[in-house]
KOLLOMI-798968 format. One record per residue (C-alpha): residue in three letters; x, y, z. Coordinates in steps of 0.2 Angstrom, whole numbers, always signed. Example, Ala and Ser with C-alpha at 12.3 -4.5 7.8 and 13.67 -1.06 7.14 Angstrom:
REM residues 2
  code     c1     c2     c3
   Ala    +62    -22    +39
   Ser    +68     -5    +36
***
This chain:
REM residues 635
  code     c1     c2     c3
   Unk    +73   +108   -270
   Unk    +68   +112   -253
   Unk    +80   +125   -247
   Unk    +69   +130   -234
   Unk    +75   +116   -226
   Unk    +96   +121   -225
   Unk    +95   +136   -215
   Unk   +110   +138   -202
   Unk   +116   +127   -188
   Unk   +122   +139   -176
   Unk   +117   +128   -161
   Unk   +135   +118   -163
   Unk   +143   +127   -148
   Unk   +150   +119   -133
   Unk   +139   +125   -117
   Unk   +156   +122   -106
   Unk   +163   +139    -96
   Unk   +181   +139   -104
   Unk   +191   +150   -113
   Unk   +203   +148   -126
   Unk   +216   +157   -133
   Unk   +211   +171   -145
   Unk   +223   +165   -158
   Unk   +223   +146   -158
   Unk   +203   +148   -161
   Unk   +203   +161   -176
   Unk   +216   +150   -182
   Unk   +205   +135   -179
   Unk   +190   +143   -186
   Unk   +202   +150   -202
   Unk   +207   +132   -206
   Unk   +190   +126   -207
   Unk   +182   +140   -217
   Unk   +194   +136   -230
   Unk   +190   +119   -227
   Unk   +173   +123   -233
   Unk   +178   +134   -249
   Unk   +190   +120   -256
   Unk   +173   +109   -255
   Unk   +164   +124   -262
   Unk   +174   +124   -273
   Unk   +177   +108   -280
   Unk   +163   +104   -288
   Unk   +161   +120   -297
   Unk   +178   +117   -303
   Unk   +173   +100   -309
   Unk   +159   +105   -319
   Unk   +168   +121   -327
   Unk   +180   +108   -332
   Unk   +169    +93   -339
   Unk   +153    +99   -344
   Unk   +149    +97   -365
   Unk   +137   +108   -373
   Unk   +120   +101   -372
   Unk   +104   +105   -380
   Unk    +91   +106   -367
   Unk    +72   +111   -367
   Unk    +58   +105   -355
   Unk    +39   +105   -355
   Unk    +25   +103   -342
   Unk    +14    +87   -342
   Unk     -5    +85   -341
   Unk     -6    +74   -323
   Unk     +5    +67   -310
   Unk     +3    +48   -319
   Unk     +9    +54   -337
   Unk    +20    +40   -345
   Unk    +25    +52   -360
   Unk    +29    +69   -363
   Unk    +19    +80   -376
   Unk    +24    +82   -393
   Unk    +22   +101   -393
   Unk    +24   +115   -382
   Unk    +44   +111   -377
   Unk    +55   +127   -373
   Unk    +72   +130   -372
   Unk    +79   +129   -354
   Unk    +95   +134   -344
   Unk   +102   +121   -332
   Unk   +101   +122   -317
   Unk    +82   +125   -319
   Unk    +67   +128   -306
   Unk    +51   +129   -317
   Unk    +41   +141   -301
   Unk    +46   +155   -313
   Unk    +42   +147   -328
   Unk    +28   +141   -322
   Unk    +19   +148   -308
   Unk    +10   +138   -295
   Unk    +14   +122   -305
   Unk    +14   +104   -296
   Unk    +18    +90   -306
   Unk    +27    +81   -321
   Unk    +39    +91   -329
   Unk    +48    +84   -342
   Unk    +68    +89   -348
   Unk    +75    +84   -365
   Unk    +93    +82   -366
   Unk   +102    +80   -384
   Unk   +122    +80   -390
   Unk   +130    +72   -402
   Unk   +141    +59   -404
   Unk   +156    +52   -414
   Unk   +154    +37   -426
   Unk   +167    +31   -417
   Unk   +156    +31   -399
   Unk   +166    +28   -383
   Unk   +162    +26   -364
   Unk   +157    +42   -357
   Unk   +153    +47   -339
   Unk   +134    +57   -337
   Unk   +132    +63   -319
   Unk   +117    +73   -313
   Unk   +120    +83   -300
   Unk   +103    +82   -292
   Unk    +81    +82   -297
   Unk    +69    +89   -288
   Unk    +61    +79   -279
   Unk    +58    +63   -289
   Unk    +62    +58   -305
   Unk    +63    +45   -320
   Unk    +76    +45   -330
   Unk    +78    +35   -349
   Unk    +91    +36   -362
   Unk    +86    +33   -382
   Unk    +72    +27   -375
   Unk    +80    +15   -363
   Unk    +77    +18   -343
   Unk    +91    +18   -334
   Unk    +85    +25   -318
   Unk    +68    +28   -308
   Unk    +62    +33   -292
   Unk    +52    +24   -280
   Unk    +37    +37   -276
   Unk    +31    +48   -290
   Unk    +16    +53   -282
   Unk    +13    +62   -267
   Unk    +22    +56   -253
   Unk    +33    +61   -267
   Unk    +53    +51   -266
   Unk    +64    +66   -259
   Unk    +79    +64   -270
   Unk    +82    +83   -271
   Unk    +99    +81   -261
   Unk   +105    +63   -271
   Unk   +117    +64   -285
   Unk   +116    +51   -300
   Unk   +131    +45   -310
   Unk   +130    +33   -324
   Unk   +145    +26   -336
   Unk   +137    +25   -353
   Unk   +141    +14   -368
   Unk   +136     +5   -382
   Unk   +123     -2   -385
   Unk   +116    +15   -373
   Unk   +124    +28   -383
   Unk   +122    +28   -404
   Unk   +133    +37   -417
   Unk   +126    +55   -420
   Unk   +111    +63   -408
   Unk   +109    +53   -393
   Unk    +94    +60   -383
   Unk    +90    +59   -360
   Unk    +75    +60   -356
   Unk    +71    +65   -338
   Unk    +54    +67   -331
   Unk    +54    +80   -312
   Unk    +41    +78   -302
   Unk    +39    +91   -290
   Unk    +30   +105   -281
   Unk    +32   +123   -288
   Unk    +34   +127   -267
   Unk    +49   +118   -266
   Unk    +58   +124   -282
   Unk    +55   +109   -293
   Unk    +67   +106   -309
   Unk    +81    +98   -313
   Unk    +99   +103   -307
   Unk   +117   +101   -319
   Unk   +121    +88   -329
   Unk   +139    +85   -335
   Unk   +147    +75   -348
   Unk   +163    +69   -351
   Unk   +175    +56   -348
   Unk   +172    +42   -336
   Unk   +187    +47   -324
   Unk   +182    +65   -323
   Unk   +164    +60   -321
   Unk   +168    +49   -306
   Unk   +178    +59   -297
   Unk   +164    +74   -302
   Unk   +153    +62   -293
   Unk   +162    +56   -278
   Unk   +166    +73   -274
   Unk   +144    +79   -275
   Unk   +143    +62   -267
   Unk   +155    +70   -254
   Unk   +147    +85   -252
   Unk   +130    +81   -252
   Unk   +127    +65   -243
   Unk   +144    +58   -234
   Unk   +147    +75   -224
   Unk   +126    +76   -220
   Unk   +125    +57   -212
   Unk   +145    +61   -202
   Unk   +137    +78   -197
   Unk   +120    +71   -191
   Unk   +128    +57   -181
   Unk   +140    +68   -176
   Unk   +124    +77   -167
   Unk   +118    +61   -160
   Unk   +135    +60   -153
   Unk   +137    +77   -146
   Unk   +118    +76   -137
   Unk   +121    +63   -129
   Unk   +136    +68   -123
   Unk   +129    +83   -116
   Unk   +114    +76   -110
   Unk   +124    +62   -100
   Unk   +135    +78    -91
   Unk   +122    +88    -87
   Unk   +111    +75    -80
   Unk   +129    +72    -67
   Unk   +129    +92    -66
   Unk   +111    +99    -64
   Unk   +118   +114    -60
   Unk   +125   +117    -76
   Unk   +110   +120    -86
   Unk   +121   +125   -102
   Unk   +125   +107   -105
   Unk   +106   +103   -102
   Unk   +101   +114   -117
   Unk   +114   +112   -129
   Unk   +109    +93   -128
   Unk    +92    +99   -133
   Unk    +98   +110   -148
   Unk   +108    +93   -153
   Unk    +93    +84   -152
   Unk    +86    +96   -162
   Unk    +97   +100   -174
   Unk    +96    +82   -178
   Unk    +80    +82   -182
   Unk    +82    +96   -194
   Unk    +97    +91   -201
   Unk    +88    +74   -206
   Unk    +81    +83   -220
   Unk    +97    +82   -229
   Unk    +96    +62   -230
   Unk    +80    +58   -230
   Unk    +72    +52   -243
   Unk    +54    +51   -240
   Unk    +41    +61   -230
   Unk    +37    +46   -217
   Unk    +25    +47   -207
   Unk    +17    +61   -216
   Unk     +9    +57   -233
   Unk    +12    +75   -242
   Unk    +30    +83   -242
   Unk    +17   +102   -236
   Unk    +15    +92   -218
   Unk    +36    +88   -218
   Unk    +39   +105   -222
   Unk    +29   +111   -205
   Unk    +38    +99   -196
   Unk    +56   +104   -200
   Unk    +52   +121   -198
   Unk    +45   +121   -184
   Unk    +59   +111   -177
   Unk    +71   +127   -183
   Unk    +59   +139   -174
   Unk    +60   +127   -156
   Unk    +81   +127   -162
   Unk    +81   +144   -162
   Unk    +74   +147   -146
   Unk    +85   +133   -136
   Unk   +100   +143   -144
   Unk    +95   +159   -137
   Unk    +92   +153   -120
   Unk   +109   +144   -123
   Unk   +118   +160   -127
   Unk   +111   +167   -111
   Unk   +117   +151    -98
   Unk   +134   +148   -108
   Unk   +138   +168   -100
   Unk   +128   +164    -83
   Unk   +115   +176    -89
   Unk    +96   +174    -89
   Unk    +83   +187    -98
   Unk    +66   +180    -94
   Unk    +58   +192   -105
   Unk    +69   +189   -119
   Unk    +68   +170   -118
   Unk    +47   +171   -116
   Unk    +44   +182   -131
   Unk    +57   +168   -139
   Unk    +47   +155   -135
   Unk    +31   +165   -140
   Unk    +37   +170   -157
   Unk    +42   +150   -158
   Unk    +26   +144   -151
   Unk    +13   +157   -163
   Unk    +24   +150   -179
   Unk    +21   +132   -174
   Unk     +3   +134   -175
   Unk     +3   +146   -190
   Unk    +13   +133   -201
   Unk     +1   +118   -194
   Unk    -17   +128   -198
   Unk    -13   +139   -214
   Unk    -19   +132   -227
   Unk     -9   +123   -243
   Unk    -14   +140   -254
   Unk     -6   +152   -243
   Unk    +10   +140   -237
   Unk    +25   +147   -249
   Unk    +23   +163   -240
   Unk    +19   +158   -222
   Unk    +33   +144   -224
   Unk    +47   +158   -231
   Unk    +40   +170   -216
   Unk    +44   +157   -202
   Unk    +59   +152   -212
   Unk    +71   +168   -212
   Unk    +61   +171   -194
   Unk    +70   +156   -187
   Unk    +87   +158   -197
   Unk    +87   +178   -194
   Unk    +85   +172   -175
   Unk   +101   +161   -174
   Unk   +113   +174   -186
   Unk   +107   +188   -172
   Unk   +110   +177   -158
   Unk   +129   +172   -169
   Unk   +131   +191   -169
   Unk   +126   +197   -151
   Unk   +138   +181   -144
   Unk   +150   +188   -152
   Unk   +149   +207   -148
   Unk   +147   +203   -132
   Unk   +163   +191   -132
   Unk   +172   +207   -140
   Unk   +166   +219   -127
   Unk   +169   +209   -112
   Unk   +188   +199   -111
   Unk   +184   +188    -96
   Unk   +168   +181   -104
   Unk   +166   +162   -110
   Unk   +160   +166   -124
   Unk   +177   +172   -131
   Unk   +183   +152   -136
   Unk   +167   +152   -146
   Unk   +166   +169   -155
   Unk   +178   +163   -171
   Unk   +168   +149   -172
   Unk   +150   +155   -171
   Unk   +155   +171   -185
   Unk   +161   +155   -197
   Unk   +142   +149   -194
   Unk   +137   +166   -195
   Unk   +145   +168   -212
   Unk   +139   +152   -218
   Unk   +119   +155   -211
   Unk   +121   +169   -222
   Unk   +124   +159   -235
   Unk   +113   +148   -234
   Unk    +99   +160   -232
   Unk   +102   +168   -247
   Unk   +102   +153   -257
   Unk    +84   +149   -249
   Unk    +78   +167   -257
   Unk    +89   +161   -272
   Unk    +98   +177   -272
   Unk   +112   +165   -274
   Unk   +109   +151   -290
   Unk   +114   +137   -278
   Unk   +108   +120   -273
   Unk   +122   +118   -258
   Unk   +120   +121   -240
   Unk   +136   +121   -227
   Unk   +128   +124   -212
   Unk   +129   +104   -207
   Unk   +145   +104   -211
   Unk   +151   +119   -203
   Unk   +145   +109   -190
   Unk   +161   +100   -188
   Unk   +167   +118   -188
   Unk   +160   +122   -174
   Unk   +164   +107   -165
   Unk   +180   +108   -168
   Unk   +179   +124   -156
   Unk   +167   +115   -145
   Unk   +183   +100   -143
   Unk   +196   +116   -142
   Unk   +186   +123   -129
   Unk   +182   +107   -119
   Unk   +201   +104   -120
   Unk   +206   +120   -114
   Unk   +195   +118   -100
   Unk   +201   +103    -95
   Unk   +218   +109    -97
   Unk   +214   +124    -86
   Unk   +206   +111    -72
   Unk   +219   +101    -72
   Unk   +234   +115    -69
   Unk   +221   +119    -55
   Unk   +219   +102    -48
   Unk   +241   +102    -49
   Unk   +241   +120    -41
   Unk   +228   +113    -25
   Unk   +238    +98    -24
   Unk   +254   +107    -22
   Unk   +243   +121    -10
   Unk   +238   +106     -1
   Unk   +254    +99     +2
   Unk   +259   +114     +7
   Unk   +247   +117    +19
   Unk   +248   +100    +27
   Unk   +266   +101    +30
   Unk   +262   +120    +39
   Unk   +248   +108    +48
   Unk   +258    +94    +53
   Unk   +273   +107    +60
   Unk   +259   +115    +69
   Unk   +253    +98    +74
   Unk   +268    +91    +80
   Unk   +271   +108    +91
   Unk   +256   +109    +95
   Unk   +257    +89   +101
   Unk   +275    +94   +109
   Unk   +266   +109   +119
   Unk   +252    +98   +124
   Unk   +266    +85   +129
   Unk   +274    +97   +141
   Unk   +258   +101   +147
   Unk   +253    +85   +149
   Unk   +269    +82   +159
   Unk   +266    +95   +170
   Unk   +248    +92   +174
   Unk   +256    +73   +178
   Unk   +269    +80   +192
   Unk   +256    +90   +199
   Unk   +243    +75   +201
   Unk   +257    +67   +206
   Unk   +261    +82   +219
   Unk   +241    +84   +225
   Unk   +243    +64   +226
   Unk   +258    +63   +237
   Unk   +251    +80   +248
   Unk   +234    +69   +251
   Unk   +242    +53   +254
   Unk   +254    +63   +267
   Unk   +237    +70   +272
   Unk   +228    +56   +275
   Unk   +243    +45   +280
   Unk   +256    +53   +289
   Unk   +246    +68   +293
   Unk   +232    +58   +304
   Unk   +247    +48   +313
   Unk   +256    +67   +316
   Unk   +237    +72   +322
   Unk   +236    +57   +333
   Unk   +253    +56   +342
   Unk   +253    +76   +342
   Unk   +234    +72   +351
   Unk   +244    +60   +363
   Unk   +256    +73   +368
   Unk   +245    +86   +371
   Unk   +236    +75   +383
   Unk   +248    +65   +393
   Unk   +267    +73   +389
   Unk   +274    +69   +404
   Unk   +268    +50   +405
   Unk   +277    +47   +391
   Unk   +294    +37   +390
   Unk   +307    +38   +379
   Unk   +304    +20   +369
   Unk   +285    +27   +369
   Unk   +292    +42   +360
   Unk   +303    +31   +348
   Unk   +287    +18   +346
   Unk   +278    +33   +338
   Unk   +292    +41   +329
   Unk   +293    +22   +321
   Unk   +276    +21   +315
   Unk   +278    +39   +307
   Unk   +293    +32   +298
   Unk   +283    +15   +292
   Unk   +269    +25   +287
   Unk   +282    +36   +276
   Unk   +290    +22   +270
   Unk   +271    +16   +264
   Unk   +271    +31   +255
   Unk   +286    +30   +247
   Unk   +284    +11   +245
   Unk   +266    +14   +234
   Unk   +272    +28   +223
   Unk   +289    +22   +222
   Unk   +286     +5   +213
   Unk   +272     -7   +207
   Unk   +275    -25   +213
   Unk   +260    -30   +205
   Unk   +241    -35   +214
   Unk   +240    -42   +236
   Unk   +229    -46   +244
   Unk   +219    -32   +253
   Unk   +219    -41   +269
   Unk   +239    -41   +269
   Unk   +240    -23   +264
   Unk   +228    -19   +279
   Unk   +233    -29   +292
   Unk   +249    -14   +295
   Unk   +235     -1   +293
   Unk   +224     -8   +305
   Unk   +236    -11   +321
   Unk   +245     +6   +321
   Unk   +225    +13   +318
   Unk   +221     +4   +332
   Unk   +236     +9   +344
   Unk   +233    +26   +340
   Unk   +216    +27   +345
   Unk   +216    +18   +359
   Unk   +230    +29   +365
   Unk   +218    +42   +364
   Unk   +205    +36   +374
   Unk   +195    +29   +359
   Unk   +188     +9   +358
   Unk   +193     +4   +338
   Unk   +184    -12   +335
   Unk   +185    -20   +317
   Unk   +176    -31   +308
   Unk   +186    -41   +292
   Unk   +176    -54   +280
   Unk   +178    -59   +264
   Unk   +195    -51   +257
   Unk   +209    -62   +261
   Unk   +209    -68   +243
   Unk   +203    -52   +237
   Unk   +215    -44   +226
   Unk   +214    -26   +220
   Unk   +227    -15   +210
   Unk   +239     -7   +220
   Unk   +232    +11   +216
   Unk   +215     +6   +223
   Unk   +220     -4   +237
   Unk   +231    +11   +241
   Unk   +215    +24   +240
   Unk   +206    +11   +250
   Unk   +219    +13   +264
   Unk   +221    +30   +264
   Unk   +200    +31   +264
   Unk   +200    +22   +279
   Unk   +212    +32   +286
   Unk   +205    +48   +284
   Unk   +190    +41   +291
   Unk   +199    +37   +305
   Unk   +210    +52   +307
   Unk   +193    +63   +307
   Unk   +182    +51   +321
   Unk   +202    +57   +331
   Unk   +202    +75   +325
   Unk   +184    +80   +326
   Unk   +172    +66   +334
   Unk   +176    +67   +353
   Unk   +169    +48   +354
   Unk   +174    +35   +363
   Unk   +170    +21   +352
   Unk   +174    +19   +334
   Unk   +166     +2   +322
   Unk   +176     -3   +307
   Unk   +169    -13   +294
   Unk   +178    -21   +278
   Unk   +169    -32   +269
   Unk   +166    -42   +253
   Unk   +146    -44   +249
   Unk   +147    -53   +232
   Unk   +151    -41   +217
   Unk   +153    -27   +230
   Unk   +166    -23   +244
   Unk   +159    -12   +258
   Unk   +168     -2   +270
   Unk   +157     +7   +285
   Unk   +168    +17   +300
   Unk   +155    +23   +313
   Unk   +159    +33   +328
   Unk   +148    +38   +342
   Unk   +153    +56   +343
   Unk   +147    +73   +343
   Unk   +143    +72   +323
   Unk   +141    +85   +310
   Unk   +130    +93   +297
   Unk   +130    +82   +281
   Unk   +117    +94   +271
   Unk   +130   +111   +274
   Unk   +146   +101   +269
   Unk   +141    +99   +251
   Unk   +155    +97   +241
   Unk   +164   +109   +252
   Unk   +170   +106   +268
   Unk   +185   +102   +276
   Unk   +201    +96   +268
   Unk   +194    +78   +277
   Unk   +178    +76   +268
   Unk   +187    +83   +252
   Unk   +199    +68   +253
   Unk   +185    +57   +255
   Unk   +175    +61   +239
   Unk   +192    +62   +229
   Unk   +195    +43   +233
   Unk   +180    +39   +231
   Unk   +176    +47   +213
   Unk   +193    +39   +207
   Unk   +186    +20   +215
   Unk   +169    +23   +207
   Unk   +162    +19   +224
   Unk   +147    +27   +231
   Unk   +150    +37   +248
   Unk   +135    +37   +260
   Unk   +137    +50   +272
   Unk   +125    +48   +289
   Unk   +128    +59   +304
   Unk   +118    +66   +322
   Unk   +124    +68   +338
   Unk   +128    +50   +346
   Unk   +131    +43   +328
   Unk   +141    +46   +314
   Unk   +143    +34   +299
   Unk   +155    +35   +284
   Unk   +152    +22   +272
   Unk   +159    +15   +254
   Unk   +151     +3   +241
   Unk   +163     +1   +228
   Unk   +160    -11   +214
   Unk   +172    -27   +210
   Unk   +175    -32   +193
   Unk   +173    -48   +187
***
């Protein structure tokens, strides 16, 4: 049989960063090794067991196409039996003669053949009872299928009974013909289920198993590029399928000689080989560019020799690549495991117990491909569900160690949004009080620049008429003024006090406009005004207040600083705009050294007009000085 074809599959672990504990995986790992000696074993058992003496002896053919074997030249032969001894460089029919004997009294009995290699016919007394499809090159590979028969009369006769069996096979392969067992239909079946077992059932569970497990992988690293272990443990799947397939399949297709099939699996074992090293190396977050490139080159030169040498020289070529590519995964099984020893944080640690059961059983498996061990059974597929077994613990684990985390940042979080919402709310409280303060003193700078603009220009004004003429003033003159401080203070206290809700401008200017008017003309100044347009016009109280207090500190500056004797007021409303122009024909000022300096006057001035969203135009020479507002209405 093909043993080249077995050699180990040691690319089975899972490329997740995990760890395990070290005892639950030896103890995983332990079960499934002995797992795999109780299959070992069963069969062996079987056979020791069931197995009659039998007479057997074998003899080569003349051609592939012989339909009977030769009268002379039969030997004696040893089941199981591989004729490349016998029979050196020998490819064809080989034929095996089996003879016992039998009661007169005959009875059902179970024949089981364990395996043939690679095609075969088989005939009892001359009657065929079982033949393969293909025995010519592309020759039926039937090397891995067991045959089971229950046998009675008219099949089986009193006295010799004789089983023919023709092999054909290629001497490069280890051609012959495996143990046959004889012995009560019972012991023969369960004989046969368990080989059945062994060497098909487990094979197909393993291989879909690998379809399974790549493109499980391959769908999580393609959501985690980053994590280019996933990526390459798909591939070793991927490949490991392919060369796995060898186990099942039972013809060559698409080549037409079993030589070119042997190329391809190897060569898939060589290309397995390296995608496992370089998964090694990402599964510990290392990378070896030189190691993975002489890999790859080893990989790359055995391709081509396996493809170009010719058919002669392909046993020895094919065992040379062969041991190359299983020596390459049991060294990269050991060094994983060393370094897994050596160093107790690394992720390799949930893998080692796994990967030294494949090491054990690519160990095996080698020495029966250089038939140091007389056996025709390979484990590594299915110490594949060894190895996935640790794959499945270490995905767990993982998982398990990803959610304590996720708990642990859930209960940090919370933690830490409380600590952020206390600072929050005192931060919130502190920002409160400050927001309060900054409130009493707008309200304070308010008051002082209503009092300013208010009551300040009437104190100016009466303080203006005193200085001039004290001693033409009466008594009810000085009690007229002392009124109109107290109305305006009452203004004051009447607009910061409560909210009655929007009046008319006109209404609220009316007051304004008479005491303005007494006031300048007691000092000498003409005060004409001019009023359109806003006796429907109704503002909120805090602008019809600012507008006020704007025209009185226009007025209270032409008194303090103009020395004019006429002063022009306009109020007006110009469609979506109201205008208000106070022009006096005094001394004047310098608007471009004011800036936004200046008196506390001008000050006012842009203040109230900033919080109106007006424009202020200021215009001013000697003869002519004009303060004016444009302050948009909404509609």
């Amino acid at each position: 049989m093909p043993h080249q074809e077995h050699l180990p599959q040691a690319g089975r672990q899972f490329a997740h960063r995990s760890r395990l504990s070290g005892a639950k995986a030896w103890l995983a790992a332990l079960t499934g090794a002995l797992l795999l000696l109780l299959l070992a074993a069963s069969p062996a058992f079987a056979q020791a067991t069931a197995a009659p003496a039998l007479h057997v002896e074998a003899v080569h053919g003349t051609g592939w196409n012989d339909t009977a074997p030769p009268a002379e030249g039969w030997a004696p032969v040893t089941l199981p039996d591989s004729w490349a001894t016998r029979w050196p460089g020998f490819d064809g029919v080989v034929w095996y003669r089996l003879t016992w004997q039998e009661p007169e009294q005959v009875r059902e009995t179970g024949l089981l053949l364990h395996y043939l290699n690679m095609a075969g016919e088989v005939s009892l007394n001359g009657t065929p009872i079982s033949r393969d499809d293909s025995l010519v090159e592309p020759l039926t590979r039937a090397w891995n299928t067991p045959r089971y028969w229950l046998l009675a009369p008219p099949l089986l006769r009193p006295g010799t009974n004789t089983l023919l069996v023709r092999v054909s096979g290629l001497f490069a392969y280890q051609a012959g013909l495996g143990p046959v067992s004889l012995g009560t239909p019972a012991a023969m079946q369960a004989e046969f289920e368990q080989e059945r077992l062994v060497r098909r059932d487990l094979q197909v569970l393993g291989l879909a198993v690998s379809a399974a497990a790549s493109a499980f992988f391959a769908a999580l690293w393609l959501l985690r590029r980053r994590e280019t272990a996933y990526g390459w443990f798909a591939l070793m799947s991927v490949l490991w399928l392919l060369f796995g397939y060898n186990q099942i399949a039972t013809s060559p297709w698409p080549f037409a000689s079993n030589h070119s099939w042997q190329a391809l699996n190897i060569s898939t074992l060589l290309v397995f080989g390296v995608s496992y090293v370089v998964f090694a190396l990402r599964f510990c977050g290392r990378r070896m560019p030189r190691l993975e490139g002489a890999a790859l080159l080893v990989a790359v030169v055995g391709v081509l020799d396996l493809w170009l040498a010719p058919h002669a020289d392909l046993i020895a070529h094919r065992a040379i690549w062969t041991l190359a590519g299983g020596f390459t995964v049991i060294a990269v099984n050991g060094t994983s495991i060393v370094h897994a020893l050596r160093h107790r944080n690394s992720p390799m640690r949930s893998l080692a117990p796994f990967m030294a059961v494949s090491a054990l059983t690519d160990a095996h498996d080698l020495l029966v491909f250089t038939q140091v061990i007389d056996s025709n059974t390979y484990y590594t597929t299915m110490s594949s569900y060894i190895l996935l077994l640790g794959m499945a613990l270490t995905l767990a684990a993982q998982f398990v160690k990803s959610l304590k985390r996720i708990e642990n940042f859930n209960t940090e979080l919370i933690e830490e949004v409380n600590a952020a919402k206390a600072d929050l709310a005192a931060t919130l409280a502190q920002q409160h009080a400050l927001e309060l303060t900054h409130a009493r003193i707008g309200e304070r700078v308010n008051l002082v620049s209503d009092l300013h603009d208010g009551l300040g220009g009437m104190l100016v004004g009466s303080i203006a008429t005193l200085e001039r003429t004290p001693e033409n003033l009466s008594a009810p003159e000085l009690l007229a003024m002392l009124k109109r401080l107290r109305d305006d203070l009452r203004l004051i206290i009447d607009a910061t006090g409560r909210d009655d809700g929007a009046r008319a401008l006109g209404e609220l200017l009316a007051p304004l406009r008479h005491r303005s008017a007494q006031l300048l003309d007691a000092n000498g100044i003409d005060c004409r005004w001019q009023v359109s347009g806003i006796d429907t016009l109704e503002l909120p109280p805090s602008q019809s207040l600012d507008l006020m207090r704007f025209l009185q500190e226009a007025l209270t500056n032409v008194l303090k600083h103009s020395a004019s004797r006429r002063v022009d007021v306009t109020v007006a409303r110009a469609g979506a705009e109201l205008r208000l122009s106070v022009r006096d024909d005094g001394r004047g000022f310098a608007v471009e050294g004011t800036g936004e300096a200046g008196g506390a006057g001008l000050r006012s001035l842009r203040t109230r007009a900033r919080r109106l969203g007006a424009e202020l135009q200021l215009q001013s020479r000697p003869g002519e000085t004009q303060v004016a507002l444009r302050m948009p209405l909404a509609s």
